[in-house]
C-alpha positions as CSV (number, residue, x, y, z in Angstrom):
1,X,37.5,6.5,-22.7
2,X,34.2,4.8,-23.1
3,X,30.6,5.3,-22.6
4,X,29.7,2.9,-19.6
5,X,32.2,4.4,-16.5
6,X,29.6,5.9,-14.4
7,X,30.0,3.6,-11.1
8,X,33.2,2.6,-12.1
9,X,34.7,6.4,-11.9
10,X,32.5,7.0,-8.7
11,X,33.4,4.0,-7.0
12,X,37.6,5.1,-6.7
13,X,37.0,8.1,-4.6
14,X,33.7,6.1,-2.9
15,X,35.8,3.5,-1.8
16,X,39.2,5.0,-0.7
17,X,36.6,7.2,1.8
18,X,33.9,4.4,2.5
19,X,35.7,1.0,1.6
20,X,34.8,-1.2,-1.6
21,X,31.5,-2.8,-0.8
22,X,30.0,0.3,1.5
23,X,31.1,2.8,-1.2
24,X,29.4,0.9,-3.9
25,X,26.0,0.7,-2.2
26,X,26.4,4.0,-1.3
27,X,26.4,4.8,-5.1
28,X,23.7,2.9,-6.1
29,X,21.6,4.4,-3.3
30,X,22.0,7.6,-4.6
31,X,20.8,6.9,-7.7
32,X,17.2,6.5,-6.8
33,X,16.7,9.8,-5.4
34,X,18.3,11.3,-8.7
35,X,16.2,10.0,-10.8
36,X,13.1,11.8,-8.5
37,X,14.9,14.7,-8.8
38,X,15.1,14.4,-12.3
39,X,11.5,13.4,-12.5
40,X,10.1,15.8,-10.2
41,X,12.4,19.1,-11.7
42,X,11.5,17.6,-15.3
43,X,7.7,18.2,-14.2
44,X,8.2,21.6,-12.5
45,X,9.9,23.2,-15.5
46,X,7.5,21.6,-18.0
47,X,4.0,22.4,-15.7
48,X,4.9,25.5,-13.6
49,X,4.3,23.0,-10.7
50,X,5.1,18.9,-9.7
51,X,1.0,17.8,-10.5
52,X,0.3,14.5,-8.1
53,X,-0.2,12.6,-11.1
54,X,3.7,12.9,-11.0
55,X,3.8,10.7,-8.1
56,X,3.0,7.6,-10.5
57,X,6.3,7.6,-12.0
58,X,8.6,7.2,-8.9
59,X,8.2,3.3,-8.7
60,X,9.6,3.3,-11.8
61,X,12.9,4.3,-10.4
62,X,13.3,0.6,-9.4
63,X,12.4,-0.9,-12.4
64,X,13.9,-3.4,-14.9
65,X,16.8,-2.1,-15.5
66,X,17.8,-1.3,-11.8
67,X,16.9,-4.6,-10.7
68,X,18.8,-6.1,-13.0
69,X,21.9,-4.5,-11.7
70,X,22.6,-2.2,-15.1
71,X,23.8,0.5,-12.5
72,X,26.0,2.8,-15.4
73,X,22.8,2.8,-17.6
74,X,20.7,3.9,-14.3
75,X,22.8,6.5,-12.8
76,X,23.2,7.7,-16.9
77,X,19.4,7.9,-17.0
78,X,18.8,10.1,-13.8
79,X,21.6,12.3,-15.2
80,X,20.2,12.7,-18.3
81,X,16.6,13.5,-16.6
82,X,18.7,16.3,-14.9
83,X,20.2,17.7,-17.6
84,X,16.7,17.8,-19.8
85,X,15.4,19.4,-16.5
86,X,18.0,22.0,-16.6
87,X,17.7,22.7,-20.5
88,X,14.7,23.3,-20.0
89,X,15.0,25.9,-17.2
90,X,17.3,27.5,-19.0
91,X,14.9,27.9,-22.2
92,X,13.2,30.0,-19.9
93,X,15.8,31.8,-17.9
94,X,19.0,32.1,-20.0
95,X,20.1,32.7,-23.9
96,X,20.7,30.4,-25.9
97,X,24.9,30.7,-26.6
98,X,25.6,30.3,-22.7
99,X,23.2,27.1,-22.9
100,X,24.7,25.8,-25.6
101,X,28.2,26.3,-24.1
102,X,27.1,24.5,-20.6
103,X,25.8,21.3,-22.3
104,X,29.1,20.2,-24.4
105,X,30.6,18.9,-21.2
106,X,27.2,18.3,-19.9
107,X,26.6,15.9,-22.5
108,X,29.9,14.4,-22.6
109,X,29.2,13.7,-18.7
110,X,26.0,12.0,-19.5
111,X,27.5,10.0,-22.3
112,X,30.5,8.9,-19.6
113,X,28.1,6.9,-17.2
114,X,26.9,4.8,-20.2
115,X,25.9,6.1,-23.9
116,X,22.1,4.9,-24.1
117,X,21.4,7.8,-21.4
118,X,23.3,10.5,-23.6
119,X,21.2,9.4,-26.6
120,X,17.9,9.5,-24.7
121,X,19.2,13.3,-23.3
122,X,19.8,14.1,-27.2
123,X,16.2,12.7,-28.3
124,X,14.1,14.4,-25.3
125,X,16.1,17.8,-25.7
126,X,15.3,17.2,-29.6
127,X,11.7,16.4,-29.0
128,X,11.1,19.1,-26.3
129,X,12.7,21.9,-29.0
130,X,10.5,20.1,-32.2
131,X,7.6,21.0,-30.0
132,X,8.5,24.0,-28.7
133,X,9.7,26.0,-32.6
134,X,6.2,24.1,-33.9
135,X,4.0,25.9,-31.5
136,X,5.8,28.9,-32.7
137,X,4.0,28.5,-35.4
138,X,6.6,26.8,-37.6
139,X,6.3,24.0,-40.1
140,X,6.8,20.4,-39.1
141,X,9.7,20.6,-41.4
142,X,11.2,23.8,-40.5
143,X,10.7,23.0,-36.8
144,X,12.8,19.9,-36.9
145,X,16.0,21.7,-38.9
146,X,15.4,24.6,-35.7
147,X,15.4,21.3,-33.3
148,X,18.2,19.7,-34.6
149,X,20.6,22.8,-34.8
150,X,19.4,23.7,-31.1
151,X,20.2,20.3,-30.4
152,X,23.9,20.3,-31.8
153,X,26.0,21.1,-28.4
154,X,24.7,17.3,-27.5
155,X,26.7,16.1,-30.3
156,X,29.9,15.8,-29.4
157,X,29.7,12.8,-27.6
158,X,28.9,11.1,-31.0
159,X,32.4,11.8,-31.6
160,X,33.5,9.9,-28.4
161,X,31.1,6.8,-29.6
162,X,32.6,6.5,-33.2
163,X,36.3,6.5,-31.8
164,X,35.0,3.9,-29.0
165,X,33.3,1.6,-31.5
166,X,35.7,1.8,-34.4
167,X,37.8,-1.0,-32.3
168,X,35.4,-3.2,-31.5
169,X,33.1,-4.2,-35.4
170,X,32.6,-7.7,-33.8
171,X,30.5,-6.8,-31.0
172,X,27.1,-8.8,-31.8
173,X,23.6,-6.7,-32.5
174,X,21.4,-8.7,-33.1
175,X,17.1,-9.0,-32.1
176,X,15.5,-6.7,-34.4
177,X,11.7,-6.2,-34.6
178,X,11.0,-9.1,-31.8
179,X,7.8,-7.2,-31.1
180,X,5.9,-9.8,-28.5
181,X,8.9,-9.6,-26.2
182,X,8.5,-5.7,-26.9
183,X,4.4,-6.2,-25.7
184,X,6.4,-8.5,-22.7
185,X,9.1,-5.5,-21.8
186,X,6.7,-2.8,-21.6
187,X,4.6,-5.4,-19.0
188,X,7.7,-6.1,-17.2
189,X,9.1,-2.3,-16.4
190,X,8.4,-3.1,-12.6
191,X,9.6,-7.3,-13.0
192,X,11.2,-7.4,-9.6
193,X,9.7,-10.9,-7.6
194,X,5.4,-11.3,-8.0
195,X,4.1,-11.5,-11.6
196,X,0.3,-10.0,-10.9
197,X,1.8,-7.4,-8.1
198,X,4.5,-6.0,-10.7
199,X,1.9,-6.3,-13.8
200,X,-1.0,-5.1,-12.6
201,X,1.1,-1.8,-11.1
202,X,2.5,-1.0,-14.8
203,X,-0.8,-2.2,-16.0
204,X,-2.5,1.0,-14.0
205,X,0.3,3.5,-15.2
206,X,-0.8,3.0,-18.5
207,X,-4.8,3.4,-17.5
208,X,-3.6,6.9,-16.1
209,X,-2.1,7.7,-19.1
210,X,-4.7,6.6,-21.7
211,X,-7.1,8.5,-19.3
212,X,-4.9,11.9,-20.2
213,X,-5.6,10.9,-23.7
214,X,-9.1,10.7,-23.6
215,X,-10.9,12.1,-20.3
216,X,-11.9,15.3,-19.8
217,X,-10.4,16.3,-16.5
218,X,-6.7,15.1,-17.3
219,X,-4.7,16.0,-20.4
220,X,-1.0,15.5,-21.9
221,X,1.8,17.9,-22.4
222,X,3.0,18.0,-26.0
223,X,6.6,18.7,-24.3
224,X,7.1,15.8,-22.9
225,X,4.1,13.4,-24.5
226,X,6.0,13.6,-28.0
227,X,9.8,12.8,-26.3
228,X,7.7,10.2,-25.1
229,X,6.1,9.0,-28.2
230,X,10.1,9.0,-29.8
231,X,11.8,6.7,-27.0
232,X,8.6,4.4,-27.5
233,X,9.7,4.5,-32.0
234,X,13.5,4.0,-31.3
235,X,12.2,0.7,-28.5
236,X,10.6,-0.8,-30.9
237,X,13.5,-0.5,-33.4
238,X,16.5,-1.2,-30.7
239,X,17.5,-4.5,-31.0
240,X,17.3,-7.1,-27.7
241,X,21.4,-7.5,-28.0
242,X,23.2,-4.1,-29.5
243,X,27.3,-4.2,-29.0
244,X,27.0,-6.9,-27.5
245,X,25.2,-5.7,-24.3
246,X,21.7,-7.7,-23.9
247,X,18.5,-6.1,-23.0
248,X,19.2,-2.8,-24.9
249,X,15.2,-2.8,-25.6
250,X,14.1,-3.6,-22.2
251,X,16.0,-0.8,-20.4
252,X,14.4,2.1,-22.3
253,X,11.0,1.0,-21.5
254,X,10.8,2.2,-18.0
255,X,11.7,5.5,-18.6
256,X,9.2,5.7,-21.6
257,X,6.3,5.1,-18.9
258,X,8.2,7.3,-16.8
259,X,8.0,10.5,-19.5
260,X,4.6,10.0,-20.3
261,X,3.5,9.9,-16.7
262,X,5.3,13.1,-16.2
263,X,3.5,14.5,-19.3
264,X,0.2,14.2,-17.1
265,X,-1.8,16.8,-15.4
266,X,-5.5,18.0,-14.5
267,X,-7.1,20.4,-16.8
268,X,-7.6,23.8,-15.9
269,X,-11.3,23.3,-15.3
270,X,-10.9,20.2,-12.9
271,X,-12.3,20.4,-9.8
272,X,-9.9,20.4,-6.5
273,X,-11.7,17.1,-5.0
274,X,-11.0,15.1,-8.1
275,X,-7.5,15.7,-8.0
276,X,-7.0,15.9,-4.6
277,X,-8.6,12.2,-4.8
278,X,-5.9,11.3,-7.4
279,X,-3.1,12.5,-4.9
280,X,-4.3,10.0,-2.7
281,X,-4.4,7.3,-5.0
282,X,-1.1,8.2,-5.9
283,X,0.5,8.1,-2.7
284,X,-1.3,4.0,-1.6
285,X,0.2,3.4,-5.3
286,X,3.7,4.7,-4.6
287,X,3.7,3.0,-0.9
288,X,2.4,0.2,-1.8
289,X,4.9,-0.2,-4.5
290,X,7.7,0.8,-2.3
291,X,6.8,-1.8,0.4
292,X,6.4,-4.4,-2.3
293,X,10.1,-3.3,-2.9
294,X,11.3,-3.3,0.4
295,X,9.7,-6.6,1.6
296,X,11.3,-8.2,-2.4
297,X,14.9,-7.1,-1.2
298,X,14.8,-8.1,2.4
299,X,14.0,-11.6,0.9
300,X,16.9,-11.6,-1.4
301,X,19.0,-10.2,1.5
302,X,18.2,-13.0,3.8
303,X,18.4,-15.3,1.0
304,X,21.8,-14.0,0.1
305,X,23.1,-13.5,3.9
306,X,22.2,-17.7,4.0
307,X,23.7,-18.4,0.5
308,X,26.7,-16.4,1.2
309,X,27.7,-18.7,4.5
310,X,30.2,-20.5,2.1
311,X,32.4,-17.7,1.4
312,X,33.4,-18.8,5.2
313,X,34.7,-21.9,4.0
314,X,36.8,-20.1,0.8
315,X,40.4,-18.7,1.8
316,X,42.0,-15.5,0.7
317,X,43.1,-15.8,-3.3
318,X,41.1,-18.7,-4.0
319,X,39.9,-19.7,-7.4
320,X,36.6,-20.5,-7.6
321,X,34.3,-22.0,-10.1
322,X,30.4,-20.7,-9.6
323,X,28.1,-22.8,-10.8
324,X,24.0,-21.2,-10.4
325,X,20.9,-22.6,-11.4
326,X,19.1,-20.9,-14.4
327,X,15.8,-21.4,-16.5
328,X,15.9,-21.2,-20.3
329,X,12.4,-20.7,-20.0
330,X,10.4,-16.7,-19.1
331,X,10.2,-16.9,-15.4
332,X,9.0,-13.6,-13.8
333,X,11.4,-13.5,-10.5
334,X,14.7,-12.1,-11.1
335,X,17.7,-14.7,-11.1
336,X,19.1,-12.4,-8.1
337,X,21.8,-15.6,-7.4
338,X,22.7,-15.2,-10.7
339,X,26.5,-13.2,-9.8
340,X,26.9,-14.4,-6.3
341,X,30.1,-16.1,-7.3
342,X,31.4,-12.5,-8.0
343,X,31.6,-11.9,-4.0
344,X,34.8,-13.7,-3.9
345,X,36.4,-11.4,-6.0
346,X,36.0,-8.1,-3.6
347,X,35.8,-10.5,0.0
348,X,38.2,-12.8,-0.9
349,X,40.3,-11.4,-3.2
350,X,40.2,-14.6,-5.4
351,X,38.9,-15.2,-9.1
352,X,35.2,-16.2,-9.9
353,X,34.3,-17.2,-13.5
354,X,31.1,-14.8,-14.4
355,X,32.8,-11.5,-15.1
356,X,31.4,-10.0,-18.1
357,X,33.8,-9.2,-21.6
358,X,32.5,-7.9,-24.2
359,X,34.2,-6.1,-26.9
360,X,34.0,-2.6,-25.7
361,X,31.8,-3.3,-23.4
362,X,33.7,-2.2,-20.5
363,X,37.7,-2.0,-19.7
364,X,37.7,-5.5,-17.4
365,X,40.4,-8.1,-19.4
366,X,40.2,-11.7,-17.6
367,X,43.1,-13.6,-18.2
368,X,43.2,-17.3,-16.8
369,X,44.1,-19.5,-19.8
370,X,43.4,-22.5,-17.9
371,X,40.2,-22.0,-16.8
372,X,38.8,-22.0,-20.2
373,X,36.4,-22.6,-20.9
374,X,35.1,-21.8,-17.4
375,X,36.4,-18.4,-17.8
376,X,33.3,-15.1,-18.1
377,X,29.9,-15.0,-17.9
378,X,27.7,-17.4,-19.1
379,X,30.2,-20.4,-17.9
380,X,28.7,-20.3,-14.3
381,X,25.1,-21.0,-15.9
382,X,23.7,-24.6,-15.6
383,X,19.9,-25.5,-17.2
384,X,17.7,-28.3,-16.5
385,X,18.6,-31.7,-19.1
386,X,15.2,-30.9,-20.6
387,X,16.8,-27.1,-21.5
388,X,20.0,-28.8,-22.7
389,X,18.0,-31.3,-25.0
390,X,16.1,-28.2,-26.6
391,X,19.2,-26.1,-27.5
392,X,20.9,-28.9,-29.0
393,X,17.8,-29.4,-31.3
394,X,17.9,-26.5,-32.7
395,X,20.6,-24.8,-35.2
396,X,23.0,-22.8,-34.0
397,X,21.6,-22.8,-30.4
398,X,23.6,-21.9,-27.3
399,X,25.6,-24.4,-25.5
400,X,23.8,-25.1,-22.2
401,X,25.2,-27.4,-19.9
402,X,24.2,-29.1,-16.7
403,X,25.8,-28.6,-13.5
404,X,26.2,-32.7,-13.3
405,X,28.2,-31.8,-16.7
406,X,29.6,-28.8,-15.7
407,X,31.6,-30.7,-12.9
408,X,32.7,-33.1,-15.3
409,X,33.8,-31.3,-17.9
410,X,35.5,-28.1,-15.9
411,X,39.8,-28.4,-15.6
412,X,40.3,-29.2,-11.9
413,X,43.6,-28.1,-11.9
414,X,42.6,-24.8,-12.6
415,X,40.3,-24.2,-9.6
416,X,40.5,-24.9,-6.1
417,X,36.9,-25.4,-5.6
418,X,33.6,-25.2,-7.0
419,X,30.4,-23.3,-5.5
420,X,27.3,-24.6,-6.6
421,X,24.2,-21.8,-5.8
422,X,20.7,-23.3,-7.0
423,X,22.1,-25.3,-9.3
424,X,19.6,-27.3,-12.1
425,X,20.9,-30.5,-13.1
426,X,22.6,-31.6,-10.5
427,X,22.6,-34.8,-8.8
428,X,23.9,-34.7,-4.9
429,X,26.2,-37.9,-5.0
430,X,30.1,-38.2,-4.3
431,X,32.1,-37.4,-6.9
432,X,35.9,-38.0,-7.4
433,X,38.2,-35.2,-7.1
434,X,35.8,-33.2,-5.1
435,X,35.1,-32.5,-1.3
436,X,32.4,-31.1,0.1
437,X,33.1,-28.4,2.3
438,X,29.7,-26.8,3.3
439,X,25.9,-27.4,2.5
440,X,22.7,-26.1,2.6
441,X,19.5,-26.5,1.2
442,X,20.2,-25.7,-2.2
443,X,24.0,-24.7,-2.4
444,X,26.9,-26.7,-1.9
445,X,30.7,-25.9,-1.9
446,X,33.4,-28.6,-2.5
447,X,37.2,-28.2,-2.3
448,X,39.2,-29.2,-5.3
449,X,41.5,-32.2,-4.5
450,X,42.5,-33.9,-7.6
451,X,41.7,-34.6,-11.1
C-alpha cells in the first residue's frame, strides 16, 4: 500500500475490458476533463457561478507535469480538485460530522493515486477553512486551531505515509532553496515543444492575475487566493528531488497558477461589455493553447509512429538495450523519446533497461543481474563528449556516458540487441559484435551477435 497506485489500480480492470495499451490511454484521457471538472465545480462553489476568467486555467491541465508523463500525480491532482470542490459544497449544504465521516476514505483515495495530491487536498481544505473561521470574525490564531481540527478527517492518510516511508530512509531529497530554477518552473508550467509560445501563455496568466490584485474591475477571492498563496510557500520550500522522485517542485507549480486563476472574478460594479470582452479573450487563449497542443502531439505521434518502425525488426521476449540522446544542458522541448525503449516491454513482451526503481517509489522490482549496469533508468541516457567532460570535472558529478561508450562498455551477452533513438555521441561506423538491423535518420537498431 503506497501513495502513487492511481493508474496502476485503474489500468487492471482498463485493460482486461480495453487491452493494455488502449486501456491506458483511455485513463490518461480522462484525466483532463477531471481536472475541468474540478476546476470548473471549484469555481462554482467558491463564486455562486464559473466567471470566464475561469477559462484561463484549463490549459493548464496539460502542463508540466502531464507532459512529462507523471500520470499518478495528475489523475491525484484532479481528484483532489474534486474533493476540495465537494468540501466545499458541503460547507454549504451538509453538517459538519457527516462531512467529516465522507472524507476519511475520501482522503485516503486521494492519497492512493500519489501522496503530493492528498497533501495539496489537506492544504487547500486547510486554507479554504483558515479563511472561512477568520471572516467569522476570529483571530488569526484562533482561526487556524478551528482550521486545523476541521481539517483532521484528511489525516489519516498521514498514517499510511509514515508506515510507507519507514522502509525506505535512503530514498534521496535533496535541492532545497534552488530558487532560479523555482523563477524557471513557474515560466515553464505550459513547457510542452516552443519556448515563446509556452512562456508568453503563462506569462499572460500571471498579467490576469496581478490585474485581480490591483485593477478596479477584477478582484481575488480570499478562499482560494490564500490556498493559493500556501502551495506557492511549500514550492518554494519543496525540494527539486524528495524520496527520490525528481521534479517534486516543478509539478506543484501548475496547479498554483491554476488556484489563483480560479480565485478571479469581475467586481460587482463591472460593466457586462468588459467582461463579456474578457470571455472572448479567454476563449482565442484557451483555443489557441489547445491547438498549440494538438499540433505538439501530432508531431511527437508521427515522430514516434517513424521511430517506433524498429520494434518490427525486435521478436517476442527480446532483451533490449535503449540507448536515447539527451542534453545535460536546459532545453525547452520535452525529451518525448526519452522512454521509447519501454514499448518493448507491453508489444513485445521483452525487457528494456529504463524502468524506474526507486526506494518506495513504486512496487516495480527489475531483476537482470547481468545487465548491470545497463539495468533502470538513467542507463539508456547518452550526452554529448562535451557533457561527459563537464561532469567528470566536477566532484561528485553524475556518470554520463556516450552512446560510442555505451556500446562499448554494455555486457553483450546480456542483450540481444541494442536500439539507439537520437543518440549524442555516437559515431555511425561498424562495430564488432553488432549488426545492424534497421536505420533511419537518427535511430538505429543492431542485433547482438557476439562479444
Amino acid at each position: 500500500m503506497i501513495g502513487n497506485l492511481g493508474v496502476d489500480l485503474l489500468v487492471i480492470p482498463a485493460a482486461a475490458a480495453f487491452g493494455l495499451e488502449a486501456g491506458s490511454k483511455l485513463i490518461v484521457i480522462l484525466i483532463a476533463p477531471l481536472t475541468v471538472l474540478g476546476i470548473f465545480w471549484t469555481a462554482r462553489e467558491v463564486h455562486g457561478r464559473v466567471p470566464p476568467t475561469t477559462l484561463f486555467a484549463v490549459p493548464f491541465v496539460y502542463g508540466l507535469p502531464f507532459n512529462y508523463g507523471f500520470v499518478n500525480f495528475s489523475l491525484s491532482m484532479a481528484l483532489a480538485l474534486l474533493a476540495f470542490a465537494l468540501w466545499l459544497r458541503l460547507e454549504r449544504t451538509s453538517a459538519a460530522r457527516p462531512r467529516a465521516a465522507l472524507f476519511v476514505p475520501i482522503s485516503c483515495l486521494v492519497w492512493l493515486a500519489h501522496a503530493f495530491g492528498w497533501g495539496v487536498l489537506a492544504l487547500m481544505v486547510w486554507s479554504s477553512e483558515l479563511v472561512r473561521l477568520r471572516d467569522q470574525g476570529r483571530t488569526w490564531l484562533n482561526a487556524a486551531g478551528g482550521a486545523s481540527i476541521s481539517s483532521l478527517p484528511l489525516g489519516v492518510p498521514l498514517l499510511l505515509m509514515i508506515a510507507w516511508r519507514a522502509g525506505h530512509a535512503g530514498a534521496i531529497t535533496t535541492g532545497f532553496f534552488n530558487l532560479h530554477w523555482k523563477v524557471f518552473y513557474l515560466i515553464a508550467s505550459l513547457e510542452d515543444r516552443w519556448l515563446l509560445i509556452d512562456a508568453v501563455s503563462v506569462a499572460a496568466v500571471i498579467v490576469l492575475i496581478s490585474a485581480a490584485i490591483f485593477d478596479r474591475q477584477l478582484q481575488l477571492s480570499r478562499r482560494l487566493a490564500i490556498p493559493a498563496s500556501v502551495l506557492l510557500i511549500i514550492f518554494l520550500l519543496l525540494p527539486v528531488r524528495m524520496f527520490g522522485s525528481v521534479y517534486a517542485d516543478a509539478r506543484l507549480a501548475p496547479f498554483i497558477l491554476i488556484l489563483a486563476v480560479v480565485a478571479v472574478r469581475f467586481r460587482d460594479r463591472t460593466p457586462s461589455r468588459t467582461q463579456n470582452r474578457l470571455a472572448l479573450v479567454a476563449c482565442l487563449f484557451v483555443g489557441f493553447r489547445l491547438i498549440a497542443n494538438t499540433v505538439s502531439f501530432a508531431m511527437a505521434d508521427a515522430e514516434w509512429g517513424r521511430q517506433l518502425r524498429a520494434l518490427d525488426h525486435i521478436p517476442e521476449g527480446a532483451r533490449v538495450l535503449s540507448l536515447v540522446g539527451l542534453s545535460c544542458d536546459a532545453v525547452w522541448p520535452l525529451p518525448r523519446h526519452s522512454q521509447l525503449g519501454a514499448f518493448v516491454i507491453f508489444r513485445k513482451n521483452g525487457f528494456a533497461n529504463e524502468q524506474w526503481q526507486i526506494p518506495g517509489a513504486q512496487l516495480i522490482r527489475v531483476h537482470d543481474p547481468e545487465a548491470e549496469p545497463f539495468l533502470i533508468e538513467p542507463s539508456e541516457a547518452t550526452y554529448a563528449e562535451s557533457c561527459v567532460l563537464r561532469a567528470r570535472e566536477l566532484q561528485n558529478g553524475p556518470k554520463l556516458r556516450t552512446a560510442d561508450q555505451a556500446l562499448e562498455q554494455f555486457p553483450r551477452h546480456a542483450f540481444d540487441f541494442v536500439w539507439l533513438v537520437e543518440p549524442n555521441g555516437f559515431t555511425d561506423r561498424p562495430r564488432q559484435g553488432l549488426k545492424l538491423l534497421w536505420a533511419d535518420e537518427d535511430s538505429r537498431l543492431y542485433r547482438v551477435t557476439g562479444g
